[in-house]
MMTF fields as JSON, N, C-alpha, C and O atoms, coordinates in Angstrom:
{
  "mmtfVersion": "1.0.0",
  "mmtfProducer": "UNKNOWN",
  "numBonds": 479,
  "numAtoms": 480,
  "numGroups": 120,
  "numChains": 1,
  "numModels": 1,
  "chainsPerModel": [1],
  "groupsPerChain": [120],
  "chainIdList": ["A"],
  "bondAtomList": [4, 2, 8, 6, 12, 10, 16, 14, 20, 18, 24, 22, 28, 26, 32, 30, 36, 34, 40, 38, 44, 42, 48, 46, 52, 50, 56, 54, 60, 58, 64, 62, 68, 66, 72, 70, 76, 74, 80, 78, 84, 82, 88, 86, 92, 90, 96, 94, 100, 98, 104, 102, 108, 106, 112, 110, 116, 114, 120, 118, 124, 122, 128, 126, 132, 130, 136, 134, 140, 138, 144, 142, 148, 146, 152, 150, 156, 154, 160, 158, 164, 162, 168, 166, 172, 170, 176, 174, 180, 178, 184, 182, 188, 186, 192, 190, 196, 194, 200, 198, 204, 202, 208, 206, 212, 210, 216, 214, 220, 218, 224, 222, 228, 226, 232, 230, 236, 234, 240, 238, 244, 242, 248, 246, 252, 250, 256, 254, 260, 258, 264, 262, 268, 266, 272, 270, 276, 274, 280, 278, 284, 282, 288, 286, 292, 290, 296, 294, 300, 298, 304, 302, 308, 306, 312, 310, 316, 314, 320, 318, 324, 322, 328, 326, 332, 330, 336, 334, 340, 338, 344, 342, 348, 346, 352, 350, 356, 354, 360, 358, 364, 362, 368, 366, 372, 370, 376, 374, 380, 378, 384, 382, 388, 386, 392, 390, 396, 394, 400, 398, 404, 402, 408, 406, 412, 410, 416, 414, 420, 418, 424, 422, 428, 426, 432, 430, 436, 434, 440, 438, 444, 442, 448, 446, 452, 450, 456, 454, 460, 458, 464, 462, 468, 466, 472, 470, 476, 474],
  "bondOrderList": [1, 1, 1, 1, 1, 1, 1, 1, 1, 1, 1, 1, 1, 1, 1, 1, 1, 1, 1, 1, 1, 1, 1, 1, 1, 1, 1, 1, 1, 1, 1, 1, 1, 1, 1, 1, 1, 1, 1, 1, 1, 1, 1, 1, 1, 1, 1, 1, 1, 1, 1, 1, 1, 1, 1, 1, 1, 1, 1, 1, 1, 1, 1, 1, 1, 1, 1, 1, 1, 1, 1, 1, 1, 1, 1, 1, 1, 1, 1, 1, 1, 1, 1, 1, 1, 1, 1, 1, 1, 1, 1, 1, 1, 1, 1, 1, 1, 1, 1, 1, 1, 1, 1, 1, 1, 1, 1, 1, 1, 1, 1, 1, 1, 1, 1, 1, 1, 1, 1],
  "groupList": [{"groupName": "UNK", "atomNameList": ["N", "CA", "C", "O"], "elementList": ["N", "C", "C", "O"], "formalChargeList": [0, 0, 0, 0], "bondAtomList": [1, 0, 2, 1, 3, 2], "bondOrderList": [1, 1, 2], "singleLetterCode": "X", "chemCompType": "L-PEPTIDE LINKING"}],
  "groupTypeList": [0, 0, 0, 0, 0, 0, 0, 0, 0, 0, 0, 0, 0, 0, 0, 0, 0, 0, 0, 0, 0, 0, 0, 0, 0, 0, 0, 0, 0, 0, 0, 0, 0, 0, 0, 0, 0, 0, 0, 0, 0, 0, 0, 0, 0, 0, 0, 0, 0, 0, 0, 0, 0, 0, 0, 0, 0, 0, 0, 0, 0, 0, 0, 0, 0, 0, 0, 0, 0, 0, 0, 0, 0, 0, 0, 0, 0, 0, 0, 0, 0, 0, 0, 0, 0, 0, 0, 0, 0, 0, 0, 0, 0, 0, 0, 0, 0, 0, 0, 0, 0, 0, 0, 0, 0, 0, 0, 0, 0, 0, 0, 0, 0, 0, 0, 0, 0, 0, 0, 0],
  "groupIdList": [1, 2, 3, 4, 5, 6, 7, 8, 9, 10, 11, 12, 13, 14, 15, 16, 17, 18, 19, 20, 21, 22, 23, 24, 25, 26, 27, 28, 29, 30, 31, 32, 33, 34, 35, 36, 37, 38, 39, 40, 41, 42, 43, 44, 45, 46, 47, 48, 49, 50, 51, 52, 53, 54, 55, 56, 57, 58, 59, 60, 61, 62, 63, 64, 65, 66, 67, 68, 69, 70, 71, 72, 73, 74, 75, 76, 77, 78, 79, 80, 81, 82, 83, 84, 85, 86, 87, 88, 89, 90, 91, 92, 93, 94, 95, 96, 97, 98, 99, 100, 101, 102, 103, 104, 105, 106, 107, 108, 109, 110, 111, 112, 113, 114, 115, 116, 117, 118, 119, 120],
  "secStructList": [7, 7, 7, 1, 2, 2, 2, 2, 2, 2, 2, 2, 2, 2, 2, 2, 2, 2, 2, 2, 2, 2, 6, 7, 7, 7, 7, 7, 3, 3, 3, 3, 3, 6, 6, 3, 3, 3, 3, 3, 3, 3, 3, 1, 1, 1, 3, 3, 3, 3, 3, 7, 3, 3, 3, 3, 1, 1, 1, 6, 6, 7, 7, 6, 6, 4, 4, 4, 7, 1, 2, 2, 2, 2, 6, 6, 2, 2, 2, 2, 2, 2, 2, 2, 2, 6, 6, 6, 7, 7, 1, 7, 3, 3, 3, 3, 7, 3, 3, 3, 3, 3, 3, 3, 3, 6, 6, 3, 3, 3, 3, 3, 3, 3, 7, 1, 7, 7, 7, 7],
  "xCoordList": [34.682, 34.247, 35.413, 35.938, 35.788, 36.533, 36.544, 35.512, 37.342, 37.274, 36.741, 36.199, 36.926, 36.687, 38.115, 38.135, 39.315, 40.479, 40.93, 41.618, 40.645, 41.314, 39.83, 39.728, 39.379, 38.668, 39.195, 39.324, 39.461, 40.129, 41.566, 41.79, 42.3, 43.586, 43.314, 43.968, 42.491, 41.972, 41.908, 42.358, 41.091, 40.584, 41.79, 41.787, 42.618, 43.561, 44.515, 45.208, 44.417, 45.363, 44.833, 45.44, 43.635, 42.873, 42.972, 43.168, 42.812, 43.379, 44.856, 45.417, 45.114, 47.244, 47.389, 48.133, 46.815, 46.683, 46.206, 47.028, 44.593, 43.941, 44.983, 45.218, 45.485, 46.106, 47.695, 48.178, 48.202, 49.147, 49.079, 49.93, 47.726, 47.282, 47.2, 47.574, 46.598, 46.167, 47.403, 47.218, 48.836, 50.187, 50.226, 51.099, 49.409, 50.018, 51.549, 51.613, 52.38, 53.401, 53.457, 53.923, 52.78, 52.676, 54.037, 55.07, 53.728, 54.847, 54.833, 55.719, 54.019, 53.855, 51.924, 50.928, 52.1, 51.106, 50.99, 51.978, 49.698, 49.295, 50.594, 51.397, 50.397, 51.439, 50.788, 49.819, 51.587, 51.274, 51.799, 53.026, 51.214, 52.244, 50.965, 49.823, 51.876, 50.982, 49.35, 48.517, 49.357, 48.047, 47.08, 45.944, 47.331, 46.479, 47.013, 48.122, 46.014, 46.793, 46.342, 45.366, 47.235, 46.58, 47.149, 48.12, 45.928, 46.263, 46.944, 47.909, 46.549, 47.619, 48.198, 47.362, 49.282, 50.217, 50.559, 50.9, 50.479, 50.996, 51.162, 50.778, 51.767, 52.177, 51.587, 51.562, 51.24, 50.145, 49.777, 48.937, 50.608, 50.551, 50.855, 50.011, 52.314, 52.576, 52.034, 52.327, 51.057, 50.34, 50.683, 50.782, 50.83, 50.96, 49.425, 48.595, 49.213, 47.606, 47.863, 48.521, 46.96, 46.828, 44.904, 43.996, 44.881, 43.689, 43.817, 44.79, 42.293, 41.691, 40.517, 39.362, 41.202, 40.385, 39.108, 39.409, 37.613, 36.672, 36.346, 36.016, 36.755, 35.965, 34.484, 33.797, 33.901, 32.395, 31.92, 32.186, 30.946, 30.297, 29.386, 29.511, 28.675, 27.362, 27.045, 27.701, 25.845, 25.54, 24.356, 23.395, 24.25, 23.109, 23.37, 22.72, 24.276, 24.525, 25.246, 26.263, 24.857, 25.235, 26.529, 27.196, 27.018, 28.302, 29.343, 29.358, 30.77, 32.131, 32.457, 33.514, 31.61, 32.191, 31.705, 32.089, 30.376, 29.569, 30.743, 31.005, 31.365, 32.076, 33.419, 34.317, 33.614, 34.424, 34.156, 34.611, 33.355, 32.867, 33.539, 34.493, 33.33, 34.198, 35.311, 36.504, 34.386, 36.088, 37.122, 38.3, 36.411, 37.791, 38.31, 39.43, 37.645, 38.535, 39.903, 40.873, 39.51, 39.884, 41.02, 42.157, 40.989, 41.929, 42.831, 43.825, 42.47, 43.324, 44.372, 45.261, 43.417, 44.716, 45.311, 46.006, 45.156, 46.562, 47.276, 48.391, 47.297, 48.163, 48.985, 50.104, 48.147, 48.579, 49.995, 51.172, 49.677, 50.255, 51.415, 52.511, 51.46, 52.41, 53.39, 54.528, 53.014, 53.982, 54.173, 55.239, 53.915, 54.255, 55.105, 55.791, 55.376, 56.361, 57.594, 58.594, 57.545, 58.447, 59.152, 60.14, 58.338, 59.435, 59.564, 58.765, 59.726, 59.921, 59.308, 60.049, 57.919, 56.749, 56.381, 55.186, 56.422, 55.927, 55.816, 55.034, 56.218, 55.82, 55.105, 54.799, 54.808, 53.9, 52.82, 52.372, 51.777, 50.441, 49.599, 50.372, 49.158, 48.224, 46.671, 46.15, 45.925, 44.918, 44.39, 45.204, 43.295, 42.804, 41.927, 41.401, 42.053, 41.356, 40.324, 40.753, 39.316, 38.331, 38.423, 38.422, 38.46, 38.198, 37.442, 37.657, 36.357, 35.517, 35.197, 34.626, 35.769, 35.012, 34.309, 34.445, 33.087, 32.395, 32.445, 32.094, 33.061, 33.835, 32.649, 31.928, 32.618, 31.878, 32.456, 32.237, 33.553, 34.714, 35.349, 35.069, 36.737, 37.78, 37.243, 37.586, 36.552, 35.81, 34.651, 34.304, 34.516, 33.265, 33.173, 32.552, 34.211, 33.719, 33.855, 34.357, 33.533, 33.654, 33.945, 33.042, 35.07, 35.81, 35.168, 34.659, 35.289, 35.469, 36.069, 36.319, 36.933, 37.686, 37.374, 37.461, 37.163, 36.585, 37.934, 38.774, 38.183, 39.311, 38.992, 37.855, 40.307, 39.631, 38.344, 37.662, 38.423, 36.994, 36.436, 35.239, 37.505, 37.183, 38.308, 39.337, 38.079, 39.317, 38.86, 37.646, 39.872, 39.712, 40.633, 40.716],
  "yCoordList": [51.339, 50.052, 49.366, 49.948, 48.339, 47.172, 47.374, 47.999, 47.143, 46.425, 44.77, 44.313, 44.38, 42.972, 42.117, 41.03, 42.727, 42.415, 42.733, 41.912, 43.574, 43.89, 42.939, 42.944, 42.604, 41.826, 40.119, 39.433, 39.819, 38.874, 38.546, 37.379, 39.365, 39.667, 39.789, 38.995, 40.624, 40.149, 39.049, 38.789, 38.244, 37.194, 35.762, 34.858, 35.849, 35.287, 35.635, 34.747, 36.979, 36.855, 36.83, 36.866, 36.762, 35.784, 34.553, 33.909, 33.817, 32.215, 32.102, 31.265, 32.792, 32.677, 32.682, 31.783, 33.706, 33.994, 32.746, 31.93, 32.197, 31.037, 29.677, 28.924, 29.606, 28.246, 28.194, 27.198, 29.319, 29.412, 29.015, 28.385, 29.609, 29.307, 27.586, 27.014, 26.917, 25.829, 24.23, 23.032, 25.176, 24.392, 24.481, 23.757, 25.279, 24.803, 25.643, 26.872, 25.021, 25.61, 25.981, 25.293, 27.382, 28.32, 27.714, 27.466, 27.58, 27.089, 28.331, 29.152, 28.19, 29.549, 30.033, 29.335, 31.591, 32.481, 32.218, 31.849, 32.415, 33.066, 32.107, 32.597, 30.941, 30.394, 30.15, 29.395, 31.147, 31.264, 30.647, 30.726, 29.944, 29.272, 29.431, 29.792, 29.03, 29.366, 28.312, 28.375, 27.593, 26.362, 27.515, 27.08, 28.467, 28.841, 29.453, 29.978, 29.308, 29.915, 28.821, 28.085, 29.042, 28.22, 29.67, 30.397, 29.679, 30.674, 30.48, 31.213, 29.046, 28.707, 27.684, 26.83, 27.195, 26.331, 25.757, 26.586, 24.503, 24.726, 23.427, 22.771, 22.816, 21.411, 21.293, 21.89, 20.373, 19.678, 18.609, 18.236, 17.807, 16.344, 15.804, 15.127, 15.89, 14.786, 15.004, 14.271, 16.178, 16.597, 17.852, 18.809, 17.658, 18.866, 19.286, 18.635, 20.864, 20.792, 22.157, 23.175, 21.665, 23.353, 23.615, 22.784, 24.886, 25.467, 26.818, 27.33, 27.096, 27.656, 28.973, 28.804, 29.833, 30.846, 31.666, 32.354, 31.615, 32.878, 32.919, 32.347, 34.353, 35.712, 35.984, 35.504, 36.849, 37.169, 37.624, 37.087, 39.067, 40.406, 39.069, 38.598, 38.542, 38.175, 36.694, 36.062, 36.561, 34.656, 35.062, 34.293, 36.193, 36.509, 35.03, 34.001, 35.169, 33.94, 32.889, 32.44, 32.419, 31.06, 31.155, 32.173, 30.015, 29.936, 29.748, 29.094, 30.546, 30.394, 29.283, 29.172, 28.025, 26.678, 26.204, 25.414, 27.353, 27.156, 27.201, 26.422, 28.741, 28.848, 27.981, 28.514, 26.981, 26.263, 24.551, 23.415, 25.095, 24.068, 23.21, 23.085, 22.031, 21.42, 21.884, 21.583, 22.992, 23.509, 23.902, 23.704, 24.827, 25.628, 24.377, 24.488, 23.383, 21.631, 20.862, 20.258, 21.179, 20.415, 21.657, 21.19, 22.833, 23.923, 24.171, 24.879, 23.511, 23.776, 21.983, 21.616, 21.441, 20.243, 19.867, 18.854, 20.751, 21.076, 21.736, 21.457, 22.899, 23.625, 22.55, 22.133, 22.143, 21.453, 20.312, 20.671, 19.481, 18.038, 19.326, 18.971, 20.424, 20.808, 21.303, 20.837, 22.019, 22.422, 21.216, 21.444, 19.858, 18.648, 18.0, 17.254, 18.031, 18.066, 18.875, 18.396, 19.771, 21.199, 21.485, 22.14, 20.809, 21.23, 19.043, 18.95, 18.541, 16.675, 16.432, 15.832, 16.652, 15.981, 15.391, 15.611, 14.389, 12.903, 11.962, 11.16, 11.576, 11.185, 11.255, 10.451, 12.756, 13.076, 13.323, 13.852, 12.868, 12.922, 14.292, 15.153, 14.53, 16.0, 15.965, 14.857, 16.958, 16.968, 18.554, 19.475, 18.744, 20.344, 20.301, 19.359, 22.058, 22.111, 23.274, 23.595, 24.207, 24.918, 26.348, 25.762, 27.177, 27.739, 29.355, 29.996, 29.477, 30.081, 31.336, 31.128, 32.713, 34.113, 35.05, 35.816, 34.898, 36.185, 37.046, 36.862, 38.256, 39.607, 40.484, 40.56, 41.304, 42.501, 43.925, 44.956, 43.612, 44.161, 43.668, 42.805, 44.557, 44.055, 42.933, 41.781, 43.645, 43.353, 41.812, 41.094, 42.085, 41.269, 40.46, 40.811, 38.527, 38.288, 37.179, 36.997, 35.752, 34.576, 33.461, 32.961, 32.574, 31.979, 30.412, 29.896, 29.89, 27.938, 27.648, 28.19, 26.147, 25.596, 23.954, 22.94, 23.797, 22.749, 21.77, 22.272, 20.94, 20.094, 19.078, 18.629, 18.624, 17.393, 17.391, 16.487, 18.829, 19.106, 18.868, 19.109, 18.113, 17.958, 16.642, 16.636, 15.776, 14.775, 14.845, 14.721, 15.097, 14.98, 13.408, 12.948],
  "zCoordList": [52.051, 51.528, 50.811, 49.862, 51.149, 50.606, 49.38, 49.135, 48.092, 46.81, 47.037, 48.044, 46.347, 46.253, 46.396, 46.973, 45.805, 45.63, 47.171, 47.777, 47.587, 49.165, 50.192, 51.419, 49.723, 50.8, 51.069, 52.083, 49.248, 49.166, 50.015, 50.339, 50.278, 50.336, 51.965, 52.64, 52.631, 53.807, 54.549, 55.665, 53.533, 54.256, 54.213, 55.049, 53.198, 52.781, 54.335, 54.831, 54.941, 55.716, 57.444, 58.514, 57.117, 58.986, 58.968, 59.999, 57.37, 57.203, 57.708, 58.416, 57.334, 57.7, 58.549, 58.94, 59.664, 61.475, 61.661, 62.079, 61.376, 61.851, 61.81, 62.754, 60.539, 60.408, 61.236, 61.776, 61.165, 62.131, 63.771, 64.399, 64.307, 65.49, 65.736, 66.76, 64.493, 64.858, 64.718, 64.934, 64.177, 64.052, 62.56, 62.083, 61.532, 60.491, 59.702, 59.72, 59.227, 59.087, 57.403, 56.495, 57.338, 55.527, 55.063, 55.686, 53.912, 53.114, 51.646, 51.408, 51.143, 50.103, 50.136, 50.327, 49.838, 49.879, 48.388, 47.753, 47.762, 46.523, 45.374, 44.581, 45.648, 44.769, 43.579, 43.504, 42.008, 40.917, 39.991, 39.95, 39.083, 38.198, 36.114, 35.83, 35.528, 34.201, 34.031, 33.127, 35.019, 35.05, 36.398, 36.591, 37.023, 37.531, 39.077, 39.171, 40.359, 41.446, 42.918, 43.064, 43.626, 45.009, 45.71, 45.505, 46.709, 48.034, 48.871, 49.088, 49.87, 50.731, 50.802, 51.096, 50.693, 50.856, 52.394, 53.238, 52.72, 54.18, 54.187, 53.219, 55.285, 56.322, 57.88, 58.956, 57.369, 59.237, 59.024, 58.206, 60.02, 60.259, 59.355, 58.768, 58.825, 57.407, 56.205, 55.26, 56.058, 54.309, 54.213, 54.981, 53.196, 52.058, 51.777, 51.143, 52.575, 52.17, 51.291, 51.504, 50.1, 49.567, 49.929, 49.923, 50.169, 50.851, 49.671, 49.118, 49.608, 48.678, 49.866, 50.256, 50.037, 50.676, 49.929, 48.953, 50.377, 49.873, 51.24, 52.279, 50.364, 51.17, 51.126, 50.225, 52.211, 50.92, 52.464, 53.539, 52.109, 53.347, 53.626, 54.757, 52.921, 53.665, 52.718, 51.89, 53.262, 52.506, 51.775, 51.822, 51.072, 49.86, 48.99, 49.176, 48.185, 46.967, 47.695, 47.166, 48.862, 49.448, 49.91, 49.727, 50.597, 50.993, 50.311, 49.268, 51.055, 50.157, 49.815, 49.194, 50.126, 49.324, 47.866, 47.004, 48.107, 46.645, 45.33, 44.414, 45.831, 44.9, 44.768, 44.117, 45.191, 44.72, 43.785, 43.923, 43.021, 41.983, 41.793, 42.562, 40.479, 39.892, 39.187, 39.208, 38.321, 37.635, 38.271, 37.977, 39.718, 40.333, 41.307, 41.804, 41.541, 42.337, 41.398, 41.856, 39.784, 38.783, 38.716, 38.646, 38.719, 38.623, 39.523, 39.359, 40.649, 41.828, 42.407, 43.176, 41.354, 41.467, 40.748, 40.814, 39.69, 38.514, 38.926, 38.483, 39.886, 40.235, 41.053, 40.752, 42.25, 43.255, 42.099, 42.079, 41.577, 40.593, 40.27, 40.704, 39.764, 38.92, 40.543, 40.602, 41.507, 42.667, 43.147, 43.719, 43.402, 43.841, 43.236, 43.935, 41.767, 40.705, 40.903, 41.438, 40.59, 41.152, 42.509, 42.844, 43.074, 44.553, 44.813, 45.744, 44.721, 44.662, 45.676, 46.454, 46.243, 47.303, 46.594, 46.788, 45.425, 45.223, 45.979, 45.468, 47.039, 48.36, 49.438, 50.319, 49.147, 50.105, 50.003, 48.986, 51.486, 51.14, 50.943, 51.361, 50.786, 50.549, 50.409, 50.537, 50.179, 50.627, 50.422, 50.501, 50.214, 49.422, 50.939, 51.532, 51.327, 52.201, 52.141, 51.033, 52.366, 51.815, 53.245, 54.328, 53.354, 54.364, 53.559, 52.531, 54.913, 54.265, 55.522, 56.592, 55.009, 55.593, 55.189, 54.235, 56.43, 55.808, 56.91, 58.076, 56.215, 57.092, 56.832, 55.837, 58.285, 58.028, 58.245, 57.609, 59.721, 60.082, 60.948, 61.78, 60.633, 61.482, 63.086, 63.352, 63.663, 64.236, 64.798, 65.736, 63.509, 63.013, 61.906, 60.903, 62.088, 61.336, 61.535, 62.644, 60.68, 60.595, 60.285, 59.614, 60.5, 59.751, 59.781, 60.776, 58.679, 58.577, 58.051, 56.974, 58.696, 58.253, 57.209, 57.902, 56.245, 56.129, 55.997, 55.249, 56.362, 56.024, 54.966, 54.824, 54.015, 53.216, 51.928, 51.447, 51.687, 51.124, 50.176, 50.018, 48.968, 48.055, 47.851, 48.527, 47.076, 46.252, 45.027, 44.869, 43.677, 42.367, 42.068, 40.929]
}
């Protein structure tokens, strides 16, 4: 059985396979800074998208978008404002994107991509 931390870390890396497949070009994994964390970093079509991966076995407590509330939208575009600062993409457009798996195994599991999913 999975931890929770290795399921996370999982699913973080079928997003990386998925978004790779679909042209997007990773720019940073798990990018950490003292305002908080973004998972994936990437470029497709002219934006700077940061994407926010959950994991989760099954849809008991609803879908992985539930858990991306207001606070964790408002938390993840502070991160975003402070790496847009930091590396000089003040120019560029961007955009938060949501992607959501529920793994059962290797085998067996299911990915969404939500694009655009939120604007703060």
């Amino acid at each position: 059985m999975l931890t929770r931390q290795e399921l996370g870390q999982l699913g973080e890396k079928l997003a990386v396979k998925y978004l790779q497949q679909q042209g997007y070009k990773i720019v940073e994994q798990n990018y950490y800074c003292r305002l908080g964390e973004i998972d994936i970093i990437a470029f497709k079509d002219d934006y700077l998208v940061f994407i926010e991966v959950k994991t989760k076995r099954n849809q008991n407590f609803g879908s992985p978008w539930v858990e991306v509330n207001c606070h964790k939208q408002q938390k993840i575009h502070q991160v975003a404002r402070h790496y847009i600062s930091r590396q000089g993409y003040l120019e560029t457009n961007f955009r938060f994107d949501v992607i959501g798996v529920f793994y059962s195994c290797s085998q067996d599991y299911q990915l969404s991509h939500l694009e655009n999913a939120f604007s703060v």
